[in-house]
GUDO-688258 format. One record per residue: residue in one letter; x, y, z of N, C-alpha, C in turn. Coordinates in steps of 0.2 Angstrom, whole numbers, padded with zeros to 4 digits, always signed. Layout:
<rs>
aXYZXYZXYZ;...
</rs>
This chain:
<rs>
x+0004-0006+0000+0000+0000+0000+0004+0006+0000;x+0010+0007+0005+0014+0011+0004+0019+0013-0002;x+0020+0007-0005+0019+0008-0012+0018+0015-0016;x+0011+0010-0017+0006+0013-0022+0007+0021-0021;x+0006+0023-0013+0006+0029-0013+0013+0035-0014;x+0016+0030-0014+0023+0033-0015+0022+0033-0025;x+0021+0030-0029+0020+0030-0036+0016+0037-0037;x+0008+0035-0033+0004+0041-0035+0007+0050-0034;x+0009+0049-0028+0014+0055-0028+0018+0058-0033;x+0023+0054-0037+0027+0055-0038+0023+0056-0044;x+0018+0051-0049+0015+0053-0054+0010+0059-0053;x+0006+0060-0048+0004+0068-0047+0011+0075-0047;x+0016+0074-0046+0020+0078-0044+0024+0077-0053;x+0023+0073-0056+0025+0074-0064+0020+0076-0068;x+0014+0077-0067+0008+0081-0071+0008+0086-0069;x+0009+0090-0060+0008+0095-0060+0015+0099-0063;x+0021+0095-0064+0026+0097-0070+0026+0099-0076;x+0022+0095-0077+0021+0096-0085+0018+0102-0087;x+0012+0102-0082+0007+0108-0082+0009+0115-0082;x+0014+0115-0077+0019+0120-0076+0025+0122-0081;x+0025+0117-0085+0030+0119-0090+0025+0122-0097;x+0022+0117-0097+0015+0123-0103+0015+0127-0100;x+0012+0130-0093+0011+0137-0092+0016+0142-0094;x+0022+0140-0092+0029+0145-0094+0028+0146-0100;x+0030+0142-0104+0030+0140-0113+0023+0146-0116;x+0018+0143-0113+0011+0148-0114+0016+0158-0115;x+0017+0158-0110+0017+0164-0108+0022+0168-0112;x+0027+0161-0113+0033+0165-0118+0030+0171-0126;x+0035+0175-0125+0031+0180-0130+0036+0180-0135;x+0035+0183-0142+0041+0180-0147+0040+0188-0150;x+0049+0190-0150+0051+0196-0153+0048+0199-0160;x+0044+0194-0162+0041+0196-0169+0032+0199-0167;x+0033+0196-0162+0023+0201-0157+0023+0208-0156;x+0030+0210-0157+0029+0218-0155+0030+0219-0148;x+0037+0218-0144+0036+0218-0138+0040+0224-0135;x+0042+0229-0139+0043+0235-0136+0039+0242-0141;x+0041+0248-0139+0037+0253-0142+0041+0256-0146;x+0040+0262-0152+0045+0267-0157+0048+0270-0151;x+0043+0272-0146+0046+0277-0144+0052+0273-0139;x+0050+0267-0136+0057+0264-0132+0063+0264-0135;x+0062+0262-0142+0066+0259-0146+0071+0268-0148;x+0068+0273-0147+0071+0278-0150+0076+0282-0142;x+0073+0280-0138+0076+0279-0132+0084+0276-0131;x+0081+0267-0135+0087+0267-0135+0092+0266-0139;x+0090+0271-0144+0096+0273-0151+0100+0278-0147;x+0096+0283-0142+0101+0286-0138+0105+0288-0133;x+0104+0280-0130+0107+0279-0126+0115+0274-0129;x+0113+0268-0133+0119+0266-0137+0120+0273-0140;x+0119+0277-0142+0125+0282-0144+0127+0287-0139;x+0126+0285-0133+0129+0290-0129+0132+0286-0125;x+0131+0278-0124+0134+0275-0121+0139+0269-0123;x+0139+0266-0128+0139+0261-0131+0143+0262-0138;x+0140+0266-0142+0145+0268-0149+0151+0269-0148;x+0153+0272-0144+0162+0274-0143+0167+0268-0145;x+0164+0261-0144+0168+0256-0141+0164+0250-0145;x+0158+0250-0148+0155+0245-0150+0152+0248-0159;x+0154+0242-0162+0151+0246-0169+0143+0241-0169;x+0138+0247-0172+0130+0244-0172+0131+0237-0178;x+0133+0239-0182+0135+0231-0186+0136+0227-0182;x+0138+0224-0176+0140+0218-0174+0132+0217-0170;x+0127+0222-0171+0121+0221-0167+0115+0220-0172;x+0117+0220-0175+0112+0221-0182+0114+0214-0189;x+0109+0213-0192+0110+0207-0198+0109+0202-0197;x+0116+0199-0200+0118+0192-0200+0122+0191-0194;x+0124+0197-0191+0126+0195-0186+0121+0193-0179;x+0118+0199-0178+0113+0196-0173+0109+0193-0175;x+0110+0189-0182+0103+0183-0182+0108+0179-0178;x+0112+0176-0183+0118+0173-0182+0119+0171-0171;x+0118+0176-0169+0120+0176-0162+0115+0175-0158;x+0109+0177-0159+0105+0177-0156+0099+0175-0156;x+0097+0173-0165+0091+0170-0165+0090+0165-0162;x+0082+0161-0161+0079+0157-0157+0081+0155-0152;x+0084+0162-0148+0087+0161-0142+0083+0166-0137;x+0082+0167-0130+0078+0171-0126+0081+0177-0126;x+0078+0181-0125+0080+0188-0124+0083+0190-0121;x+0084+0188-0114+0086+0186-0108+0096+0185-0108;x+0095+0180-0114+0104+0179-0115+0107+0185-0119;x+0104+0190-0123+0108+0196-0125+0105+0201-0119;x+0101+0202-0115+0101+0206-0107+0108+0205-0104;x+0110+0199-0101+0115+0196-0100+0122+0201-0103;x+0124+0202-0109+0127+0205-0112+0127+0210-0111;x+0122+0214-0112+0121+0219-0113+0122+0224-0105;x+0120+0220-0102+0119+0222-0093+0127+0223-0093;x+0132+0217-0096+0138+0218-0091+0141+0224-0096;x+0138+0229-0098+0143+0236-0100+0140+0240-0097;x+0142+0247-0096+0147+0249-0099+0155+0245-0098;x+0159+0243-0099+0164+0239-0100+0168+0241-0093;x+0168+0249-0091+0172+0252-0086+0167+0252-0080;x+0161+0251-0080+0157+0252-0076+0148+0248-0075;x+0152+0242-0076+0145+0235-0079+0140+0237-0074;x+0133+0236-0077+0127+0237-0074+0127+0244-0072;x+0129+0249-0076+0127+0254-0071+0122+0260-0073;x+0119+0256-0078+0113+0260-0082+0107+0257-0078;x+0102+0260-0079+0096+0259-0076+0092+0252-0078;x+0089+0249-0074+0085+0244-0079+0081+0244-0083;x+0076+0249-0084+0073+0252-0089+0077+0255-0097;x+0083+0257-0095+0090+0259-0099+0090+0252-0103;x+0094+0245-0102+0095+0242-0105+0089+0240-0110;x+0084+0240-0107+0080+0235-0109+0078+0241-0116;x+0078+0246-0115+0078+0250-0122+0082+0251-0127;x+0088+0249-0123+0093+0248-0128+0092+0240-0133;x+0090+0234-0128+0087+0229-0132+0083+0231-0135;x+0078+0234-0135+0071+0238-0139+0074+0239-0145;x+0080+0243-0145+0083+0248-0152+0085+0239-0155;x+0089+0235-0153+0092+0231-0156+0088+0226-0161;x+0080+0225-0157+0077+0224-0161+0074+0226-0166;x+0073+0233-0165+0071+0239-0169+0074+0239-0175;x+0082+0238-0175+0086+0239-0181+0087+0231-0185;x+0084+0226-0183+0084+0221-0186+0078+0220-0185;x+0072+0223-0188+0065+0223-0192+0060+0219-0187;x+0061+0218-0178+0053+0218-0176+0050+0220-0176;x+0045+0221-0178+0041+0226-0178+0039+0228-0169;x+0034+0236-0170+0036+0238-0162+0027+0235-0163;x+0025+0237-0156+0019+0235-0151+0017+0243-0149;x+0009+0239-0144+0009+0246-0141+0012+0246-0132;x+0015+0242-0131+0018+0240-0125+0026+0239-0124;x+0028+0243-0120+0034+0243-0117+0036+0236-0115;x+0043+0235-0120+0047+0231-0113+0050+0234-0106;x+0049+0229-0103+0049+0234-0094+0056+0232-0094;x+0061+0234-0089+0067+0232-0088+0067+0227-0083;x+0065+0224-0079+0065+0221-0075+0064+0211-0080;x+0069+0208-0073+0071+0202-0079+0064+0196-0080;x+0059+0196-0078+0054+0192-0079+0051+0194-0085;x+0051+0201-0085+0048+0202-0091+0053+0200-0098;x+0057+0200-0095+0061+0199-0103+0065+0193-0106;x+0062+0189-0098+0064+0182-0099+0058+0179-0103;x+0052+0183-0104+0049+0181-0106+0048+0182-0113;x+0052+0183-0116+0053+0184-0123+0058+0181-0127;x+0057+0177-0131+0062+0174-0136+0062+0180-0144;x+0069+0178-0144+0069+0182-0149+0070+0176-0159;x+0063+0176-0159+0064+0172-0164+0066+0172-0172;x+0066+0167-0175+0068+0167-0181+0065+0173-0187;x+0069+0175-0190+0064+0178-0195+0067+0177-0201;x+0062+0177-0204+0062+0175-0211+0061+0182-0214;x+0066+0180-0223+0067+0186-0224+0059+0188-0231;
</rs>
């Protein structure tokens, strides 16, 4: 009998699994839905050029290269890079800052914008894959 109940467990506790991995998956949003605005995105054209252009050419953030680097990957792994500059002074932009700056990087490789802000905060932008786009 002890058993059985030890199975049941374990087989409730891998459905309520499952279920919770669909719900994540659900919730995922894909860079091509329009997950930031013009105006964030123009935000963060201003900010990469006040903070980032000195030292980074936007070609390495645009094309074949950011497909190349980034597609069907989360959004979350170019945050990661992103967050760790200024190079002299890692994370010291705002969190709303970065996230505009990914706004722009989208921007300049054809997502189209939404009417809804990417927030800076990282649930929100975990929740975002950036995916494949066809030309």
């Amino acid at each position: 009998m002890r058993y059985r109940t030890q199975i049941g467990v374990v087989m409730a506790a891998a459905v309520m699994a499952t279920a919770w991995v669909g719900l994540v998956t659900a919730q995922e949003k894909l860079a091509s839905s329009g997950v930031y605005t013009t105006a964030q995105a123009d935000r963060g054209m201003s900010i990469y050029d006040g903070q980032c252009a000195s030292c980074h050419e936007l070609s390495r953030f645009k094309g074949k290269d950011f497909a190349s680097a980034w597609s069907d990957k989360p959004l979350a792994d170019l945050h990661v890079a992103v967050k760790s500059m200024p190079m002299d002074n890692p994370g010291s932009l705002q969190p709303q800052e970065y996230a505009d700056i990914l706004a722009y990087f989208l921007s300049i490789n054809g997502y189209p914008a939404g009417q809804t802000e990417l927030k800076g905060d990282d649930a929100s932008i975990k929740a975002v894959k950036v995916d494949v786009k066809t030309p």
